[in-house]
Structure formats: C-alpha cells, structure tokens
C-alpha positions as MATLAB code, in Angstrom:
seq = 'XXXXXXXXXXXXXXXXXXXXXXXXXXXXXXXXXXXXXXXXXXXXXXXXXXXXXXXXXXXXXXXXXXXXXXXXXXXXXXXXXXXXXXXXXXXXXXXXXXXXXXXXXXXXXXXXXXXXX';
ca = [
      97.803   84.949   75.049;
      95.787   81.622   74.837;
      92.127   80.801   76.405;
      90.743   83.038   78.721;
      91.608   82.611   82.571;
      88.044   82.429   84.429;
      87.497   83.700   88.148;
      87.501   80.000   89.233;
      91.231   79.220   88.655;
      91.761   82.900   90.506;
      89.972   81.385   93.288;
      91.900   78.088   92.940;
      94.680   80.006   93.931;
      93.378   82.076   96.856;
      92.185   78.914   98.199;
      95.194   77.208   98.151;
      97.329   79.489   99.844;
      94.793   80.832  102.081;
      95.518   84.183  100.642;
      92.639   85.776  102.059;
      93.131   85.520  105.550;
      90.598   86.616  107.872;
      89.315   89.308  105.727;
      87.555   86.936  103.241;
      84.729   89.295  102.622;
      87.257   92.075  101.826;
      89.248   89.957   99.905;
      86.545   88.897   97.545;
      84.888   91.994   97.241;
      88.215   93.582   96.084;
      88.569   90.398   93.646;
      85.324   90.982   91.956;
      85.999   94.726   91.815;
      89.602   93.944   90.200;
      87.296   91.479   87.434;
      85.795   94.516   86.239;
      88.515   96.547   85.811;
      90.982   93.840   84.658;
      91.162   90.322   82.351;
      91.349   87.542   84.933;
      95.053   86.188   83.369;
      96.484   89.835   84.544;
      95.213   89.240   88.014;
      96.023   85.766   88.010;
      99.504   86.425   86.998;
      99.760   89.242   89.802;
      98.279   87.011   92.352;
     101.378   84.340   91.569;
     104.281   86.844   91.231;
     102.504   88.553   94.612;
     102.355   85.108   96.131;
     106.087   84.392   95.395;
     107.235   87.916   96.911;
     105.858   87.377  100.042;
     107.361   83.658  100.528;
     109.720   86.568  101.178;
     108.205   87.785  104.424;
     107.442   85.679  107.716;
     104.632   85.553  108.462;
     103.663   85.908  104.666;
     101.390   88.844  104.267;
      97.592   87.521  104.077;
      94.226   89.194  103.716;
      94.313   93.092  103.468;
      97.959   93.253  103.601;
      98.243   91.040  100.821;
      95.429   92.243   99.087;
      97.776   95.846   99.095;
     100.652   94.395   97.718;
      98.233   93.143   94.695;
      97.112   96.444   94.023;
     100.414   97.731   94.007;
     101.212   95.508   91.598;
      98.221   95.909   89.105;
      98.553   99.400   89.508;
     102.297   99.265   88.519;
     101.784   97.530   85.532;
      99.473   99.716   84.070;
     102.297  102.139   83.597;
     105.233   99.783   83.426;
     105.789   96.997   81.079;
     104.426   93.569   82.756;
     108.009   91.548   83.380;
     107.620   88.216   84.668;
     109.694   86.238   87.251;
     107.893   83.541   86.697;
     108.523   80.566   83.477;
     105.503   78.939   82.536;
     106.840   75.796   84.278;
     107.095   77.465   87.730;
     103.771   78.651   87.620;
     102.366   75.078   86.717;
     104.140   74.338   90.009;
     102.826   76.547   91.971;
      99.328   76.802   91.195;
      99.201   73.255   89.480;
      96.949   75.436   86.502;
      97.759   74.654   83.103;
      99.755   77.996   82.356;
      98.829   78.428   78.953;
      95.900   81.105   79.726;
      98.518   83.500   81.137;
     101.389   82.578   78.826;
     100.088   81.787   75.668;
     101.190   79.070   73.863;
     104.642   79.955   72.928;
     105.657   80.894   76.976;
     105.738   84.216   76.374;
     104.078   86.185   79.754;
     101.805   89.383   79.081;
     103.434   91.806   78.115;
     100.692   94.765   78.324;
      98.223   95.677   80.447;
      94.406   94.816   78.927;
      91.965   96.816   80.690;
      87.811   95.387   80.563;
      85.062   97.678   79.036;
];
C-alpha cells in the first residue's frame, strides 16, 4: 500500500457526492467512529466500491441508508478477502484522488483488512 489516506480525501468524497444526506451529524459521527476502528484507505476504498453499487439504485441510497450499506461492507471484509471492482484508473475518475494511497504503487487494491490500535 503507498502513503497513508487522511480523513480529508474521505471527506473529499462524501462531499462530492453528497453522500451524507440529511443525516450529516450521523454520518460523521459514524465516520470518525469507523477512523478508530479502521485505516482511512479501507474506508476510502469502501466508500468508492459503496458509491458505485448504489449508482445501482434510484434514488441512490444517501445518509443512514448509505451509511448501512458501508458497514456492511467493512464488516464483510473483515472476514472475506477485500476484492476490488474498481482499477486504480476508475477510482482516479471517480473521486479525482490520486489512487496510489489505496492501491499502492504497483495497482494492486488491499487485499486484507488492517484494523487501528
């Protein structure tokens, strides 16, 4: 994996999709909670692939429903390998972040799940 991902390219991509809804509060809180269990590239990268799911689903799922299908996620990667839809290229697209914290340097996606502490 290359440099760290920090909380402000996680919020980057909230932002920009309006991910939060009208539970902003909620959606923070449950953000900042995630940053102490997890590193910020695994909930970056689960943000994205989340993201790209629900392009899925009209209306896309926002705020508490959304933040749902992120835990789901997380929490199914913690006993499942982490497989990525995503190349490095698609995820430049998408969040227009340099892809390299949540890649690594040869375009290889995370393939574990790194829990803080």
């Amino acid at each position: 994996m290359g440099q760290q991902a920090n909380p402000q390219r996680i919020k980057h991509i909230v932002n920009a999709y309006q991910l939060a809804g009208e539970d902003a509060l909620v959606f923070n809180r449950a953000l900042d909670d995630w940053l102490g269990v997890y590193v910020a590239p695994l909930i970056e990268l689960a943000l994205v692939e989340t993201l790209v799911d629900g392009w899925l689903t009209v209306p896309m799922p926002r705020g508490l429903k959304f933040l749902h299908r992120l835990q789901e996620r997380l929490l199914s990667w913690e006993s499942q390998p982490i497989i990525s839809t995503l190349t490095p290229d698609q995820f430049h697209q998408i969040t227009g972040l340099d892809p390299a914290p949540i890649f690594g340097n040869n375009g290889a996606p995370l393939t574990r799940i790194k829990v803080q502490g």
